[in-house]
C-alpha positions as CSV (number, residue, x, y, z in Angstrom):
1,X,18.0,11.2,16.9
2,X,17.4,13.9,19.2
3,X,13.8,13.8,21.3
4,X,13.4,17.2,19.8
5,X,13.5,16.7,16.3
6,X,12.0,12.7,16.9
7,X,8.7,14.8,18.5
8,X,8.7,16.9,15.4
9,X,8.9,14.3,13.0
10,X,5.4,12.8,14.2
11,X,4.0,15.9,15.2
12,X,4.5,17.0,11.2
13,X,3.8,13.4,10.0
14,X,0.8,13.0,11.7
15,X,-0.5,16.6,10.6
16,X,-0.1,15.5,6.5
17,X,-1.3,11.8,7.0
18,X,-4.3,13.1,8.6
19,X,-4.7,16.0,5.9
20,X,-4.0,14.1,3.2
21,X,-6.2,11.4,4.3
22,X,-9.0,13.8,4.1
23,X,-8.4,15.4,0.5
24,X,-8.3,11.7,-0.7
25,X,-11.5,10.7,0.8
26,X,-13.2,13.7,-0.7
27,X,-11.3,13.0,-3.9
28,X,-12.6,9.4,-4.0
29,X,-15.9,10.0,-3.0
30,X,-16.3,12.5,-6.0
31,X,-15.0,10.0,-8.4
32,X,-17.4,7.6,-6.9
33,X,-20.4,9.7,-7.5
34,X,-19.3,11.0,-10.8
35,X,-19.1,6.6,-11.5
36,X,-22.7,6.3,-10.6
37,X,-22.3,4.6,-7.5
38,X,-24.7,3.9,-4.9
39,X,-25.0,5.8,-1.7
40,X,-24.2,2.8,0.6
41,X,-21.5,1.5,-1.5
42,X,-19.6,5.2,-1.2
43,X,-20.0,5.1,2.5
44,X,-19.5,1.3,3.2
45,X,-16.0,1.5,1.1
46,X,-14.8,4.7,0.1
47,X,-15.4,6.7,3.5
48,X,-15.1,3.5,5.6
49,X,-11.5,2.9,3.9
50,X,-10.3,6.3,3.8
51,X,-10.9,7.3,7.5
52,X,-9.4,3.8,8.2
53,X,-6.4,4.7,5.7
54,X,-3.8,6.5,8.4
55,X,-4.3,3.2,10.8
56,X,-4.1,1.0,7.7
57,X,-1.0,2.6,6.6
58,X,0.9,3.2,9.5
59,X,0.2,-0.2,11.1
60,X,1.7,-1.9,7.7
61,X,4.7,0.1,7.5
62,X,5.3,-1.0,11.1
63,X,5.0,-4.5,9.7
64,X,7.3,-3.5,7.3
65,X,9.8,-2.5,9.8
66,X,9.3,-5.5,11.6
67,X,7.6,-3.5,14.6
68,X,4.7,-5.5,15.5
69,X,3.8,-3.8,18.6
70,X,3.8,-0.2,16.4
71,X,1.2,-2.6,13.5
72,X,-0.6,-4.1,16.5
73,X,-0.8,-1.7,19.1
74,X,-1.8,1.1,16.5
75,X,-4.9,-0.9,15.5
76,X,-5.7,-2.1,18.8
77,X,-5.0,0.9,20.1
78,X,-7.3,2.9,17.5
79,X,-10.3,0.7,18.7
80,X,-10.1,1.6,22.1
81,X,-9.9,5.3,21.4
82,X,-12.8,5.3,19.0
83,X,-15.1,3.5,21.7
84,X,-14.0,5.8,24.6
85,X,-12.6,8.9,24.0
86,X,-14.2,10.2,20.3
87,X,-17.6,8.5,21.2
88,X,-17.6,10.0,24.8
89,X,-15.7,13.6,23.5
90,X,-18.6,13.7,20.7
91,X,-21.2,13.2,23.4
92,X,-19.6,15.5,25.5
93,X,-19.9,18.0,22.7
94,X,-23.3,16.9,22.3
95,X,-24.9,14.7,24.1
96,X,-26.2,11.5,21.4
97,X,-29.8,10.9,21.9
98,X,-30.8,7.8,19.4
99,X,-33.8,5.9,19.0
100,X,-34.2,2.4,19.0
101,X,-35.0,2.0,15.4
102,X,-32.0,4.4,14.8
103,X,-29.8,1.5,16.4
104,X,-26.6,0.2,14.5
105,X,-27.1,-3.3,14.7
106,X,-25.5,-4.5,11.9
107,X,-22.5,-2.2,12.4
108,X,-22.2,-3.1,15.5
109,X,-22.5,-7.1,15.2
110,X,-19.6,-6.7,12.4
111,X,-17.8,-4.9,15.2
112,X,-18.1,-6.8,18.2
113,X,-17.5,-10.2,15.7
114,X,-14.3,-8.8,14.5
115,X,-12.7,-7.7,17.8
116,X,-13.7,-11.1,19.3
117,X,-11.8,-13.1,16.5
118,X,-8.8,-11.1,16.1
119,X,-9.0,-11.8,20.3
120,X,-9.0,-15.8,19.2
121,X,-6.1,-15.4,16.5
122,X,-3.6,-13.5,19.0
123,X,-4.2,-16.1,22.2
124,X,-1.6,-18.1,20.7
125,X,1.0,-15.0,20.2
126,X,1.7,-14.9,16.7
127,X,-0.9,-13.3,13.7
128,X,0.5,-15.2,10.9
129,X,0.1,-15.4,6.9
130,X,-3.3,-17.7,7.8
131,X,-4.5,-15.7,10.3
132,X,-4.1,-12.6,7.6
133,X,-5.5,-14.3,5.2
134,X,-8.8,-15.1,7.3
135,X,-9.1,-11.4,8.6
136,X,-8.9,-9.7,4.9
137,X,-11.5,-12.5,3.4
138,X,-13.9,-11.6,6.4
139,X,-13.6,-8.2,5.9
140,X,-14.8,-8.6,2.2
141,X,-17.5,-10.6,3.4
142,X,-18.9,-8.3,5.2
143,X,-18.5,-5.3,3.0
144,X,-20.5,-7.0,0.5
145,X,-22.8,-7.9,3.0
146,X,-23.7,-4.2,3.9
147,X,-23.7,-3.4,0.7
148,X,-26.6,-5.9,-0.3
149,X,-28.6,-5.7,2.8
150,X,-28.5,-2.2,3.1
151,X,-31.6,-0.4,3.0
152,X,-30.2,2.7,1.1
153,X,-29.2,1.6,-2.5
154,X,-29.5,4.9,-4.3
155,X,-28.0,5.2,-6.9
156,X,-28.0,9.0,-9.3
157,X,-30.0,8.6,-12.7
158,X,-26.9,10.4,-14.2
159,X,-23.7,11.2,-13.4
160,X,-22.7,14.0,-11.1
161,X,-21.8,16.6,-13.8
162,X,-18.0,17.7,-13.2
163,X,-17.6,21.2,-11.9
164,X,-14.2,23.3,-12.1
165,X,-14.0,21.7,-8.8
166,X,-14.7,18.3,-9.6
167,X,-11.6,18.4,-12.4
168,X,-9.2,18.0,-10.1
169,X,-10.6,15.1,-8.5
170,X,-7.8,12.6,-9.9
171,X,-4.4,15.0,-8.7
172,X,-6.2,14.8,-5.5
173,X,-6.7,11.6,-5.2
174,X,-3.1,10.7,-6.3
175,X,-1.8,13.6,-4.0
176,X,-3.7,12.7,-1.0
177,X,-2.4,9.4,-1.5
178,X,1.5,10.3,-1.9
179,X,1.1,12.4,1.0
180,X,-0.7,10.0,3.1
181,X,2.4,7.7,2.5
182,X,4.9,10.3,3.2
183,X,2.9,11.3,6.4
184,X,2.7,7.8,7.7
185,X,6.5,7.5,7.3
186,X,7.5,10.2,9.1
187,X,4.8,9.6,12.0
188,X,6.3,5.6,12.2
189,X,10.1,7.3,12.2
190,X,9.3,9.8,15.0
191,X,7.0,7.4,17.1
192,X,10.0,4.5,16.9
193,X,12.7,7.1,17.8
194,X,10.4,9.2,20.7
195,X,10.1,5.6,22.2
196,X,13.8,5.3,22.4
197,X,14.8,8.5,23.3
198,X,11.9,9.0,25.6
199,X,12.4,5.5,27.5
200,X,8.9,4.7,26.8
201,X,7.7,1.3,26.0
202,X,6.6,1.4,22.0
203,X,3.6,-0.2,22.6
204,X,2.6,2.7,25.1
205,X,3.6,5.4,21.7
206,X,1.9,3.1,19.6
207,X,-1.3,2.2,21.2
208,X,-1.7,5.6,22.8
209,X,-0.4,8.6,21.0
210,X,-0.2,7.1,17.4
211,X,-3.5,5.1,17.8
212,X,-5.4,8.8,19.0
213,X,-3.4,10.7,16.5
214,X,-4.0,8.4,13.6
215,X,-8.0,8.1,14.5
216,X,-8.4,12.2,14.1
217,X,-11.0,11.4,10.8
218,X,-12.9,9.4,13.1
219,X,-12.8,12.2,16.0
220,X,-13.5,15.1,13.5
221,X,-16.9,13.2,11.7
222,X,-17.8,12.3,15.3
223,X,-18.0,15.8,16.6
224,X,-19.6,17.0,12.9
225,X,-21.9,14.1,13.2
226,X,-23.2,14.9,17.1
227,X,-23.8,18.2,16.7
228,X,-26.1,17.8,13.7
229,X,-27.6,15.2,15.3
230,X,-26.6,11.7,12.7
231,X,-26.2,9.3,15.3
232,X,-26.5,6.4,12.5
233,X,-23.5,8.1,10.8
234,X,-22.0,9.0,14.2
235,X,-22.2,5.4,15.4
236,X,-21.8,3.7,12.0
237,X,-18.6,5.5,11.2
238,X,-17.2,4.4,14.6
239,X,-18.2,1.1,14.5
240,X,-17.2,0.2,11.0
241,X,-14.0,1.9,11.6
242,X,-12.9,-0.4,14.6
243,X,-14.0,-3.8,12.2
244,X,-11.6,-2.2,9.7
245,X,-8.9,-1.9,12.1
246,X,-9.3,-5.4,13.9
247,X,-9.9,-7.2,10.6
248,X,-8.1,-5.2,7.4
249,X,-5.5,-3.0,9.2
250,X,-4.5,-6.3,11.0
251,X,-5.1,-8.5,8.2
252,X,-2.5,-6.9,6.1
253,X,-0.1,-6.1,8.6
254,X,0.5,-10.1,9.2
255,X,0.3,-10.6,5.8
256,X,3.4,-8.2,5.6
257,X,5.3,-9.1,8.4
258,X,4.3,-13.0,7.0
259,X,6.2,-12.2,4.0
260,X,9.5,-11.0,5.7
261,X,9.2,-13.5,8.4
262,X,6.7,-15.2,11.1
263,X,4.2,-12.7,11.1
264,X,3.2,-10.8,13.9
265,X,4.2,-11.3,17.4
266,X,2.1,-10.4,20.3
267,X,3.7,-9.7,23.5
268,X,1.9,-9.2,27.0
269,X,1.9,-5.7,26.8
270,X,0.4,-6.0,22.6
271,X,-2.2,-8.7,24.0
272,X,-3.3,-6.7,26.5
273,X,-4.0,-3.9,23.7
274,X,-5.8,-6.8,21.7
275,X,-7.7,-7.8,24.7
276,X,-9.1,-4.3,25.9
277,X,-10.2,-3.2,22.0
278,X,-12.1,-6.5,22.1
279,X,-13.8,-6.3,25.6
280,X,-14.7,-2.5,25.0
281,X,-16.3,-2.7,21.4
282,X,-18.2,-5.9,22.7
283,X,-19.7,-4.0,25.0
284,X,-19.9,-1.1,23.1
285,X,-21.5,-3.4,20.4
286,X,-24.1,-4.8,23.0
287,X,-25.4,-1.4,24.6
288,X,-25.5,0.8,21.3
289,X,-27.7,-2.2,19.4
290,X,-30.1,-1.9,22.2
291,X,-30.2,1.9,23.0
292,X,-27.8,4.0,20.7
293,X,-27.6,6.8,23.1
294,X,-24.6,8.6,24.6
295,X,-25.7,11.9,27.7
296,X,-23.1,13.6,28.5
297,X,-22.0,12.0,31.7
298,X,-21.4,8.9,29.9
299,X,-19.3,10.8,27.8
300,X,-17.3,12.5,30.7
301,X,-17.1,8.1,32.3
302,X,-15.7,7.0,28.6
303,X,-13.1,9.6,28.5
304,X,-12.1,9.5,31.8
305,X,-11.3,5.3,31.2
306,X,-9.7,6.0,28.4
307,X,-7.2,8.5,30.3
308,X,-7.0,6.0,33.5
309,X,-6.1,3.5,30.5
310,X,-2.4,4.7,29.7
311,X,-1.4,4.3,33.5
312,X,-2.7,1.1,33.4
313,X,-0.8,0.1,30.2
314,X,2.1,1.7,31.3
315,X,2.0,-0.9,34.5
316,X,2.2,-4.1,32.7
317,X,4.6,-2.6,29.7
């Protein structure tokens, strides 16, 4: 395949995994209210999946393909982005000013846990069906963690009465789905054939342009988030996304690759991925639970590693 129509096929599979995602997050979340749910349960699951779902997808179909460093470095990759370039471009944007009792401490203890253990199950090179298996039962745990300790449990007195809007709730849903799929497809074909037509290492596509590409919910609530000022949504969304990744996008990625074989393999170049997403949401994790503010300059400092970054990766690949 030509480098050409390879660059096309991303560039147009990334544009409807990333539109699609969106329709069936705003899909679900109607349904969700229209079932009665409770605040915190809608944005611990239903927006915390679906802004995860092009990461989740793509990172399992790269398992599917018996591409770890595509499932791997996707996931890995996604983390690092989310901590250094959407959090600093948001506070670039404008500049997040939190207070202390506005501080993510939960989000960020499930974040900073997460990114340390998947750390711990890659050290000995293969994510395996036990490893998977331990990832997807934490994540549980700690969804239904957040949803009982949470201090928001809200829930309608009646259902959200359905509007000629609200009626096509279910085609979207099952639409934004399908094309989510079909997105993800395309964006795994053209980021496995730019690698090899390019000369570039797949991790570098994967944990790079794929990871950035596929976190574009996350980048798009950030900026909407900063300029109104939400910095518990801001940082929550971010946060929660990158304990998604590490534990369910991982999670069911080995548990994939498990069933067709060994699981997945982590290479140097992979590892590395693993190892920066961990050291940079601990961090992260540590400095946003103590003072969940971002000025501007920060934000200019976390873009500018993440750019210095692909050099870096590119080095060792």
């Amino acid at each position: 395949m030509s480098l050409a129509l390879s660059t096309a096929l991303l560039v147009v599979g990334l544009a409807l995994l990333v539109f699609s995602a969106d329709q069936f997050v705003a899909g679900a979340e109607a349904i969700a209210l229209r079932l009665r749910w409770s605040a915190t349960v809608i944005g611990a699951v239903v927006v915390g999946f679906g802004t995860s779902l092009p990461e989740l997808v793509t990172s399992v179909l790269g398992a599917l393909r018996g591409d770890a460093d595509l499932a791997i470095g996707n996931a890995a990759g996604s983390n690092v982005a989310n901590l250094l370039l959407i959090l600093g471009v948001a506070a670039i944007v404008a500049p997040i000013v939190g207070k202390r009792d506005q501080a993510p401490v939960r989000d960020a203890t499930i974040a900073g846990v997460a990114g340390v253990l998947l750390l711990v199950l890659a050290l000995d090179r293969t994510i395996g069906l036990l490893d998977g298996l331990l990832l997807t039962a934490v994540l549980l745990g700690t969804v239904i963690w957040q949803v009982r300790t949470a201090s928001d449990d809200t829930v309608p007195e009646t259902g959200v009465p359905l509007t000629p809007a609200h009626r096509f709730v279910v085609p979207r849903v099952v639409l934004g789905l399908a094309g989510v799929l079909v997105g993800a497809q395309l964006l795994v074909t053209g980021a496995i054939d730019l690698a090899e037509a390019a000369g570039v290492p797949q991790i570098v596509i994967a944990s790079v342009l794929v990871a950035v590409g596929t976190s574009l919910p996350e980048l798009a609530t950030a900026i909407a988030s900063s300029q109104r000022g939400q910095v518990q949504i801001l940082l929550g969304n971010l946060l929660g996304s990158n304990a998604f990744n590490a534990l369910f996008v991982v999670g069911a990625s080995a548990l994939v690759a498990a069933s067709r074989d060994d699981g997945l393999q982590v290479d140097t170049p992979a590892l590395a991925v693993v190892v920066a997403a961990a050291v940079v949401t601990g961090v992260a994790a540590l400095v946003l639970a103590r003072r969940p503010s971002v000025p501007r300059g920060a934000g200019i400092a976390l873009v500018a590693l993440h750019l210095a970054s692909v050099p870096a990766l590119l080095a060792i690949s």
